[in-house]
C-alpha positions as CSV (number, residue, x, y, z in Angstrom):
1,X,0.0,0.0,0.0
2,X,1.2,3.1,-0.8
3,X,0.1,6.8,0.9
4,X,0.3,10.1,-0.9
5,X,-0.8,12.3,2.6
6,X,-0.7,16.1,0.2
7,X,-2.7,14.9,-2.6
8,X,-4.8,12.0,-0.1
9,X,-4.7,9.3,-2.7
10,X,-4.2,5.9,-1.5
11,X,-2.9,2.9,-3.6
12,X,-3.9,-0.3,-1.9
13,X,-4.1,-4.1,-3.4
14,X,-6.2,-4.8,0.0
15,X,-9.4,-6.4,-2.3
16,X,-7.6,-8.4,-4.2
17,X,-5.4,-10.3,-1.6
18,X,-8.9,-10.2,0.9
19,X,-10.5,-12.2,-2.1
20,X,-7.8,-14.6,-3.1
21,X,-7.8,-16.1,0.9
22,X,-8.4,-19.4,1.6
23,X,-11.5,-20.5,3.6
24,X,-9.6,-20.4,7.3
25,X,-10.8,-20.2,10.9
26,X,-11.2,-16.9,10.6
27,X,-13.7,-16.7,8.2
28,X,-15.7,-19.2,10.3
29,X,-15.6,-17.2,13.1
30,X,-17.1,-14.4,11.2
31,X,-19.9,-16.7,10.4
32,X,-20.3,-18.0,13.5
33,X,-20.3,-14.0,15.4
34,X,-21.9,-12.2,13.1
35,X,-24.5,-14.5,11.1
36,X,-25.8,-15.3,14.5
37,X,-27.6,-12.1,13.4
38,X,-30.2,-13.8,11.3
39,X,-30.6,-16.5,14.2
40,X,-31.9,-13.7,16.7
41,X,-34.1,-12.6,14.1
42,X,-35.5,-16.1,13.5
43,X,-35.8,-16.3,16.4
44,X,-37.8,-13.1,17.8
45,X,-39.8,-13.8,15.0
46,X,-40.9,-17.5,15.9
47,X,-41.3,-16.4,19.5
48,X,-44.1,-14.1,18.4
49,X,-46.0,-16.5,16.4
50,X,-45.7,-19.0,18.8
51,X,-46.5,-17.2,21.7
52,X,-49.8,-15.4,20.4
53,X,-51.7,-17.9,21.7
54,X,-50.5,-17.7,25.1
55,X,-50.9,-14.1,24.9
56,X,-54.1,-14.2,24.0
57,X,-55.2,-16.5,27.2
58,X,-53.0,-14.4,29.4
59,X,-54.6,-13.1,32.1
60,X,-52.7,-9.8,32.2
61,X,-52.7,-9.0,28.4
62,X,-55.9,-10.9,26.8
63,X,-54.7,-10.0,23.0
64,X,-57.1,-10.7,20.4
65,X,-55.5,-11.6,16.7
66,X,-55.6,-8.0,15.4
67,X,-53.3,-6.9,18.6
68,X,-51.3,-10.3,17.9
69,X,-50.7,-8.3,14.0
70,X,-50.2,-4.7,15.5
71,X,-47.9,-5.9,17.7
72,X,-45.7,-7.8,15.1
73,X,-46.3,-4.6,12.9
74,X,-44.9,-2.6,15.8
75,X,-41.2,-5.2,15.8
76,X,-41.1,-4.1,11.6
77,X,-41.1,-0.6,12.8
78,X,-38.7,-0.5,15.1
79,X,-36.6,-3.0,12.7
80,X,-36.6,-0.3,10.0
81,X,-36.0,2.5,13.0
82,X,-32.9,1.3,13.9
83,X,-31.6,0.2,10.3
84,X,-31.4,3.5,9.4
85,X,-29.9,5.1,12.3
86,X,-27.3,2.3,12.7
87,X,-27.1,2.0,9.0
88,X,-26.0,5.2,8.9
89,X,-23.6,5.5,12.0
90,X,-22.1,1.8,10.2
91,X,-20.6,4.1,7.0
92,X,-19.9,6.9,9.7
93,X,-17.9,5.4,12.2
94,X,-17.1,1.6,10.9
95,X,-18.7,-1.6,11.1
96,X,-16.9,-2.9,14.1
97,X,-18.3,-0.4,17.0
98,X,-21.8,-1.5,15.6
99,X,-20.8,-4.8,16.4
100,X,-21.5,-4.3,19.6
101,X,-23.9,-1.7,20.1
102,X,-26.7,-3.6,18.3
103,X,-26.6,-6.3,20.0
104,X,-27.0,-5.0,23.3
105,X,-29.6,-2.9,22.2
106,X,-31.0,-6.1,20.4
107,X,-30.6,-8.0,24.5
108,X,-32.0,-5.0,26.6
109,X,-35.2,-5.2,24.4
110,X,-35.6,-9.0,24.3
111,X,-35.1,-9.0,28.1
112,X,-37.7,-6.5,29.0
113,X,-40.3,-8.0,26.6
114,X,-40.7,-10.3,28.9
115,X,-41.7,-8.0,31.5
116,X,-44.5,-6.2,29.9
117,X,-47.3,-5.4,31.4
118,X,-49.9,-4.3,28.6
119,X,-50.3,-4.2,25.3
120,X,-48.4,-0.9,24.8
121,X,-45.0,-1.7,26.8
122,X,-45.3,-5.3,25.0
123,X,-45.6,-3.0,22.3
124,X,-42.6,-0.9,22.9
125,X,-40.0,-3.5,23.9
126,X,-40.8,-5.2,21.0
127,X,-39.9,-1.9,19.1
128,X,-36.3,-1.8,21.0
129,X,-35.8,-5.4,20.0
130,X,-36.8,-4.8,16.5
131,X,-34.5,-1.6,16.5
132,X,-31.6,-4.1,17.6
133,X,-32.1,-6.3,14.6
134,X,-32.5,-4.1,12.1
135,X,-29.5,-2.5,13.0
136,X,-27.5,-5.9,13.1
137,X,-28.9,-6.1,9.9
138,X,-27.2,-3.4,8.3
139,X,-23.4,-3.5,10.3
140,X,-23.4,-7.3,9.8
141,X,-24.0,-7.6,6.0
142,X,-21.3,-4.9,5.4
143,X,-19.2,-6.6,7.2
144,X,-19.6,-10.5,5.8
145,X,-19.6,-9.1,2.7
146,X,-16.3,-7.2,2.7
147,X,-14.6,-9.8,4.7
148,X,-15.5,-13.0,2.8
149,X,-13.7,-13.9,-0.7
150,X,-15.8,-13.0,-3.8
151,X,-15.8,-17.2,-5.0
152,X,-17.4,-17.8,-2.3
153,X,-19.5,-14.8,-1.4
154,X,-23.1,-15.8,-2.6
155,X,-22.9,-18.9,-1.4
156,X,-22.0,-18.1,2.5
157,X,-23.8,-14.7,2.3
158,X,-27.2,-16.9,1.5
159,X,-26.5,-19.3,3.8
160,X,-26.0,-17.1,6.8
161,X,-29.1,-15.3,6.1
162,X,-31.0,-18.6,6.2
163,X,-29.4,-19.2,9.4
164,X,-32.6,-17.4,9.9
165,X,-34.1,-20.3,10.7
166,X,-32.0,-22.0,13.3
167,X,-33.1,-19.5,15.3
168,X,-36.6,-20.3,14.4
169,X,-36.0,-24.2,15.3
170,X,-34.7,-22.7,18.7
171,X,-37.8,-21.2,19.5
172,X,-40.0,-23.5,18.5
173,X,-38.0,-25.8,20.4
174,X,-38.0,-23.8,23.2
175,X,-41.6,-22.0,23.2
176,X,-42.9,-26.2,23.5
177,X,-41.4,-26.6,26.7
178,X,-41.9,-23.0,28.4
179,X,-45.5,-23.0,27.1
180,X,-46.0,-26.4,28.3
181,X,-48.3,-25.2,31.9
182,X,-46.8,-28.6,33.9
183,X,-43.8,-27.0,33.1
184,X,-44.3,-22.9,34.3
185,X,-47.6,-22.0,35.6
186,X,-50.1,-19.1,34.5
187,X,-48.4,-16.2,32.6
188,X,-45.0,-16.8,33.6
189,X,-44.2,-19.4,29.9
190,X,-44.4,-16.3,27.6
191,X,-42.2,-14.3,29.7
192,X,-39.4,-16.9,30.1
193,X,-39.3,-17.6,26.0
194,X,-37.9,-13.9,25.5
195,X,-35.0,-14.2,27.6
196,X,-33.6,-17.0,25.3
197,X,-32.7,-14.5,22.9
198,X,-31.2,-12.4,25.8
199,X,-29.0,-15.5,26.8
200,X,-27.9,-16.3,23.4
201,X,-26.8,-12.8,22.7
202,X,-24.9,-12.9,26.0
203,X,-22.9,-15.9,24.8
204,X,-22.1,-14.4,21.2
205,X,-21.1,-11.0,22.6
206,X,-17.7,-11.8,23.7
207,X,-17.0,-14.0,20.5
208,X,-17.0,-10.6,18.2
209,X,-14.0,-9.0,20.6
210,X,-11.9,-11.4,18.3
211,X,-13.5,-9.6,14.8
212,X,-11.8,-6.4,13.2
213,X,-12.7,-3.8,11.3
214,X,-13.5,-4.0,7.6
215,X,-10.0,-3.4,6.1
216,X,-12.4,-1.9,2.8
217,X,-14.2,0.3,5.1
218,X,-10.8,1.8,6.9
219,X,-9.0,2.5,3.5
220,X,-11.8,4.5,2.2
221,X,-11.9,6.5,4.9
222,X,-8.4,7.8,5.5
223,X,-6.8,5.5,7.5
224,X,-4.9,3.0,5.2
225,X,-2.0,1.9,8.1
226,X,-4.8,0.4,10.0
227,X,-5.9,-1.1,7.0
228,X,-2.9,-2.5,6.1
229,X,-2.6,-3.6,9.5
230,X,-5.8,-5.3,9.6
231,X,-5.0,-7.3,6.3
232,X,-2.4,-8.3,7.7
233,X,-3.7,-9.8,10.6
234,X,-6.5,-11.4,8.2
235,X,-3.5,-12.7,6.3
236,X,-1.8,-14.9,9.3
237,X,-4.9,-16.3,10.4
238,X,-5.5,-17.7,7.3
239,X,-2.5,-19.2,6.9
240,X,-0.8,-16.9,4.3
241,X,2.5,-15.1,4.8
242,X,4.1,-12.2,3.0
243,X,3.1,-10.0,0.0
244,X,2.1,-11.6,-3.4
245,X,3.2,-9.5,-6.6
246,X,0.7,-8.6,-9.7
247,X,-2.3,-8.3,-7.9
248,X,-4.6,-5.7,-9.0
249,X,-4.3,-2.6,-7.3
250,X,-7.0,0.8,-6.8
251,X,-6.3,4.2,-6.5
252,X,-8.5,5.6,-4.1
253,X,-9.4,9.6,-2.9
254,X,-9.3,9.1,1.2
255,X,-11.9,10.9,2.4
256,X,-13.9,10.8,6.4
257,X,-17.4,10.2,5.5
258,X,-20.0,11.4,2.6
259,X,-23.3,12.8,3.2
260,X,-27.0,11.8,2.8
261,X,-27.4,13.8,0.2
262,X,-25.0,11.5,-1.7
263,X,-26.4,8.4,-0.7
264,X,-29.4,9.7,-2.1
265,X,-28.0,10.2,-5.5
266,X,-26.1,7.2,-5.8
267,X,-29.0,5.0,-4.7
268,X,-31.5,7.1,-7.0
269,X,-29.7,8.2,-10.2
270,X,-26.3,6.9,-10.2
271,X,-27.7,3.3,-9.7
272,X,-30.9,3.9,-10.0
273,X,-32.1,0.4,-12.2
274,X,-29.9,-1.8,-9.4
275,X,-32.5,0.4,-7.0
276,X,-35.1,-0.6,-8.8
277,X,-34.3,-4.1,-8.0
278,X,-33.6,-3.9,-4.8
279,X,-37.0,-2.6,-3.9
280,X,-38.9,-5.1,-5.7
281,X,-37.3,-7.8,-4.2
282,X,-37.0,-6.3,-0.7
283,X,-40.8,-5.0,-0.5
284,X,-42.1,-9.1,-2.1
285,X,-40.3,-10.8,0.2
286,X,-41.1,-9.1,3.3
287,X,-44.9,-9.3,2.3
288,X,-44.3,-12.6,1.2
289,X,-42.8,-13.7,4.0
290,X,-44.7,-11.7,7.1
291,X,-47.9,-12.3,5.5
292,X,-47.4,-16.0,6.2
293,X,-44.8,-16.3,8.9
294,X,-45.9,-13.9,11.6
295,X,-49.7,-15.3,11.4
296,X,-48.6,-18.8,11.4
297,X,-50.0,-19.8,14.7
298,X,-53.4,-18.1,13.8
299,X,-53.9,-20.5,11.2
300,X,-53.1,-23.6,13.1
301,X,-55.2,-22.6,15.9
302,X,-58.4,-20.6,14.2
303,X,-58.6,-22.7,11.2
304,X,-57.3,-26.8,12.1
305,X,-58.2,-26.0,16.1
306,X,-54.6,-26.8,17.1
307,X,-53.8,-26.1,20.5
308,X,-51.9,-22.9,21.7
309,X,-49.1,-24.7,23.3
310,X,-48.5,-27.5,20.7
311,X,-47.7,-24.9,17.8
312,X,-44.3,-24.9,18.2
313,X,-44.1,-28.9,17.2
314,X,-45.5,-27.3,13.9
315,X,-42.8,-24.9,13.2
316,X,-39.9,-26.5,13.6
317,X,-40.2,-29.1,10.5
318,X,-41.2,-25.9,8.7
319,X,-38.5,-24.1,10.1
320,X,-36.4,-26.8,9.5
321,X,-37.2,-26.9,5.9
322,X,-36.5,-22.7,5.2
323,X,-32.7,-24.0,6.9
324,X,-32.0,-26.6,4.6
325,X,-33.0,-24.0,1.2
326,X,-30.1,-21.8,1.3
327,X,-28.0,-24.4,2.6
328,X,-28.3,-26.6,-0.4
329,X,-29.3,-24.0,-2.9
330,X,-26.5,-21.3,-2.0
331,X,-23.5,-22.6,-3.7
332,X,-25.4,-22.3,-6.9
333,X,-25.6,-18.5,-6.3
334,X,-22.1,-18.4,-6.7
335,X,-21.6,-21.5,-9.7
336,X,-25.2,-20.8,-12.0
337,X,-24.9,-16.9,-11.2
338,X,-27.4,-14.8,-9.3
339,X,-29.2,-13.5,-12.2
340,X,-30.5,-16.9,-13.2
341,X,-30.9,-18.0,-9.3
342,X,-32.9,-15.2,-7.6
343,X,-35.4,-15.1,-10.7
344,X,-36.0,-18.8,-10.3
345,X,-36.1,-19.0,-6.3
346,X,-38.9,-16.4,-7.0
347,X,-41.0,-17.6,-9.1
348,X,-41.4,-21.2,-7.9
349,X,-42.0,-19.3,-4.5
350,X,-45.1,-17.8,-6.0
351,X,-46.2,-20.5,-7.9
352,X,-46.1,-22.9,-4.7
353,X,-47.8,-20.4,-2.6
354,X,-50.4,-19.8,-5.2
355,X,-51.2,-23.1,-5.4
356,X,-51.2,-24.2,-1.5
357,X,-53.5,-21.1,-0.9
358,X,-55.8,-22.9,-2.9
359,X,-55.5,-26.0,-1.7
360,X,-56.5,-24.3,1.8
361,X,-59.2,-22.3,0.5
362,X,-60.6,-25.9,-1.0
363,X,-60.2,-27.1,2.4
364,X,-58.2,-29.9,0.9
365,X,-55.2,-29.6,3.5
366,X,-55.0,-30.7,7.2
367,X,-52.6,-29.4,10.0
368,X,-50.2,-31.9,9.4
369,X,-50.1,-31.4,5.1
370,X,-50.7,-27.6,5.4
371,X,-47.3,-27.4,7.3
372,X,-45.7,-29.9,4.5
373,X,-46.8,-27.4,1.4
374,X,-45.3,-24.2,3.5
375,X,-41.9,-26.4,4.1
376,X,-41.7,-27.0,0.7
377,X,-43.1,-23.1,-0.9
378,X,-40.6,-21.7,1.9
379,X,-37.7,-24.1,1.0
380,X,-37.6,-21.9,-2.3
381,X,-38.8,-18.7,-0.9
382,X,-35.9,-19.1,2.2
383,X,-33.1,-18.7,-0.5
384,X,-35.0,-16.0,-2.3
385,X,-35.4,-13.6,0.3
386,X,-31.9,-14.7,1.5
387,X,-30.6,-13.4,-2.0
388,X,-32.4,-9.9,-1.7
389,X,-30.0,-9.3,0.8
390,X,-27.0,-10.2,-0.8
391,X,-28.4,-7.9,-4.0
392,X,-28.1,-4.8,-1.8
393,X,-24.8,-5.4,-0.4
394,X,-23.5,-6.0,-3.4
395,X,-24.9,-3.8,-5.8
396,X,-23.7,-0.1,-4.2
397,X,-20.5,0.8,-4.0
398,X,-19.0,0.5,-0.4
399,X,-19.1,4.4,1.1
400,X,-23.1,3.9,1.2
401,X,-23.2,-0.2,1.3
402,X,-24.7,0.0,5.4
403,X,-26.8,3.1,4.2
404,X,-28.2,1.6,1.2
405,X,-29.2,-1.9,2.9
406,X,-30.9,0.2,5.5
407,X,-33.1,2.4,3.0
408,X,-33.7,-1.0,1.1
409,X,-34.3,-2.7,4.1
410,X,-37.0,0.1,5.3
411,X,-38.8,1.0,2.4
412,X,-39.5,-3.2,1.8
413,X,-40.9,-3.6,5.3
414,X,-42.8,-0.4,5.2
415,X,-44.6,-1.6,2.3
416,X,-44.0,-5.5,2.7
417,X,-43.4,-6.6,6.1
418,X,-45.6,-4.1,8.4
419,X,-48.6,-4.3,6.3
420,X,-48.6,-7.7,5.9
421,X,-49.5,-9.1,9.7
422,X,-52.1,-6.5,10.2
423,X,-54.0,-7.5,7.0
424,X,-53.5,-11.0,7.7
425,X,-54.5,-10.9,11.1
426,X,-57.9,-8.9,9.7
427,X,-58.5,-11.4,6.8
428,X,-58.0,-14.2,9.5
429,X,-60.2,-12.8,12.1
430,X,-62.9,-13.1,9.5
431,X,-63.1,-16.7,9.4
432,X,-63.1,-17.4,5.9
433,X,-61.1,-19.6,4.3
434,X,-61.7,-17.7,0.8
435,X,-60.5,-14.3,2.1
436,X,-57.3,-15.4,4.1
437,X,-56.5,-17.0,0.0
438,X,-56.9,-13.2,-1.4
439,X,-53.6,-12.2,0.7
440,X,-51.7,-15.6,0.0
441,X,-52.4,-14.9,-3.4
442,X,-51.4,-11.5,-3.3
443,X,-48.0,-12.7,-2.6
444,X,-47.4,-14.8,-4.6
445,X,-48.3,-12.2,-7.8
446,X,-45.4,-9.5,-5.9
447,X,-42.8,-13.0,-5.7
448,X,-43.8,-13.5,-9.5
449,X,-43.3,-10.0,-10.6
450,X,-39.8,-9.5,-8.9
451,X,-38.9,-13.1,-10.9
452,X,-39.5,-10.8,-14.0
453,X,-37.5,-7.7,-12.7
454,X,-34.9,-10.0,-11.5
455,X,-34.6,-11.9,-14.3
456,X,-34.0,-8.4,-16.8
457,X,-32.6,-6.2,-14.6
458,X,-30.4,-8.4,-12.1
459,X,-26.6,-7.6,-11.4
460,X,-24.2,-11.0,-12.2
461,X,-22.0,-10.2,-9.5
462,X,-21.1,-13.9,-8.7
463,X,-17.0,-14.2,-8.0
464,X,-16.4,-10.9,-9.0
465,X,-14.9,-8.3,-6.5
466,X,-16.9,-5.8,-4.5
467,X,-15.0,-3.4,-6.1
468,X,-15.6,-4.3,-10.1
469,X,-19.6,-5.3,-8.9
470,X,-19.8,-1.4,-7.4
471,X,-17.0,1.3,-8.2
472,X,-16.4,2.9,-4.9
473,X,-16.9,6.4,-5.2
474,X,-13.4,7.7,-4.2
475,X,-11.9,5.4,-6.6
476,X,-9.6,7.0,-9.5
477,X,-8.7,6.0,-12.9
């Protein structure tokens, strides 16, 4: 690396010898303490489907289904709250320091959820918690995605984000015991479930001390000796020892930090087609997904008469099922290219829904075959939503990367993920069979129509640097 301090250009080959790394322990660590991220949010997520039935026969609380949908609303808002004021402090003052401060953000809400008292606090620690995440969201995908190598990239950035649903297996798992009433008595079940996420975010805490910070993010902004440094340090643990000559090398502006206004420009007219794309399959997904997830339960319990406390034995082959989609279907992210692979993932997610929402309507299903036809329309849809997330972090060029998954993030929930339980929970609370099919097949018309987007409009950014998939903006020729 070389540093021209009067004219504040950097040369730096940090990219290239990043991406040429062999898989190593380190790289499994970052896995391991940062895409425990998507667990919590599996988690939090399964916790409030399974425990709206408890909440509902609490004798404190007494929920009814559309307060079981506002309340899951209320998590989206405070997920989209604190992606964009993490997202932005991510680009402002690194990825590392956010590390940290989600996640106890992420354990102070969890904690106190299960202390509410009313709809309204239950309401507002949910929001803290959903602040957490959605800030974990933003910090954690810069990160992965600057520190993993670019073969490998779409395959472990999918996977991670299905990881989603280990967390959802450990609430289920966990919700079936603590619900059980041999087990904890009266209203105290509910309240014990939330502090699993507390403990588990206890336990990964620690593990990120080990992480440092985005070697990409610290020679953007001014500091290349510490980046340097840091690549170094990446280097040894991988097992690789002293400089290798001809790699490709950037010339780069150092600069502190940009403004809003320029994230708004790059997002809007410099890149304003990859924008495009991101919103599509940002806003389908989250309808797609919160439509169904977050109004599980109601279904097994209004509709097959499944009791409150057995619903978690339902989610976890489901769950179980959304796991083993990325897993097996991520490595062809990076081999048949994501173009070709976030089109299909779509559309055979709308198809399948389409199709099991009639099946339901028909009344053709039972408990047991209803859960079968979402394992297998969410096997699909898993990856799929998995790989709107690695769009966005790869699509904009690194100075805005945190900033531009937040917006993304944000504007897809707003329209997707916080509508969607609310009008569920209404179409459920009606009774009929025919009306609850209107909003399954809803969503599977937006999975269909981002398949089309996708499949014109997509970025083939599979094993291609960060850098060559999004110029950075202080890059010179």
């Amino acid at each position: 690396m070389q540093y021209e301090p009067a004219a504040g250009v950097i040369e730096t080959d940090i990219p290239a010898r990043l991406d040429r790394l062999p898989w190593a322990r380190f790289h499994t660590l970052v896995v391991a303490a940062l895409g425990v991220t998507w667990s919590l949010d599996g988690l939090e997520v399964t916790l409030a489907g399974a425990v709206s039935g408890a909440l509902k026969r609490s004798p404190i609380l007494h929920f009814d289904n559309a307060e079981v949908g506002l309340a899951a609303s209320i998590y989206l808002i405070g997920l989209v709250g604190g992606g964009l004021l993490f997202g932005w402090l991510t680009d402002r003052i690194g990825r590392r320091p956010l590390f940290f401060i989600t996640l106890a953000v992420y354990i102070l809400g969890t904690a106190a959820t299960g202390l509410a008292w009313n709809f309204w606090t239950y309401a507002l620690f949910r929001c803290l918690t959903g602040c957490g995440i959605g800030g974990e969201c933003a910090a954690i995908n810069s990160a992965i995605q600057e520190l993993i190598p670019a073969r490998v990239r779409g395959g472990t950035d999918i996977a991670i984000n299905g990881s989603f649903w280990l967390g959802a297996v450990l609430g289920a798992s966990g919700s079936i015991i603590l619900l059980d009433p041999a087990f904890l008595p009266g209203d105290y079940g509910w309240r014990f479930c939330f502090l699993i996420g507390a403990a588990l975010g206890l336990v990964i805490l620690p593990m990120r001390l080990w992480l440092p910070e985005s070697p990409r993010w610290l020679m953007t902004h001014g500091r290349p000796t510490e980046a340097a440094t840091v690549a170094e340090h990446i280097e040894r643990r991988s097992g690789v020892r002293g400089p290798v000559p001809g790699l490709p090398v950037m010339r780069l502006r150092a600069r502190d930090h940009g403004s809003f206004g320029e994230v708004l420009h790059v997002l809007f007219r410099l890149h304003r087609r990859r924008a495009l794309v991101a919103v599509v399959l940002m806003a389908s997904q989250a309808f797609f997904y919160n439509a169904i997830f977050f109004t599980y339960a109601l279904i097994l319990t209004d509709f097959y008469q499944v009791p409150a406390d057995s619903v978690g034995k339902y989610l976890i082959p489901f769950a179980l099922g959304n796991f083993t989609g990325p897993l097996l279907l991520g490595r062809l992210y990076d081999s048949i290219g994501r173009r070709t692979m976030i089109a299909a993932t779509y559309a055979i997610s709308g198809v399948l829904l389409a199709l099991t929402g009639w099946a339901f309507a028909a009344g053709l299903l039972t408990a047991a075959t209803q859960t079968l036809c979402w394992s297998v329309v969410f096997f699909f849809a898993s990856a799929a939503a998995s790989s709107a997330y690695l769009t966005i972090s790869e699509a904009f060029p690194l100075e805005v990367r945190a900033m531009a998954i937040s917006i993304f993030l944000a504007f897809g929930t707003g329209v997707g993920g916080v509508i969607a339980p609310t009008l569920l929970g209404w179409l459920i609370d009606t009774g009929s069979r025919g009306q609850v099919f209107i909003g399954y097949f809803g969503a599977a018309v937006l999975m269909v129509g981002a398949a089309i987007v996708q499949a014109i409009w997509g970025v083939p950014a599979e094993r291609r640097s960060l850098e060559t998939v999004a110029r950075p903006l202080t890059m010179l020729d």
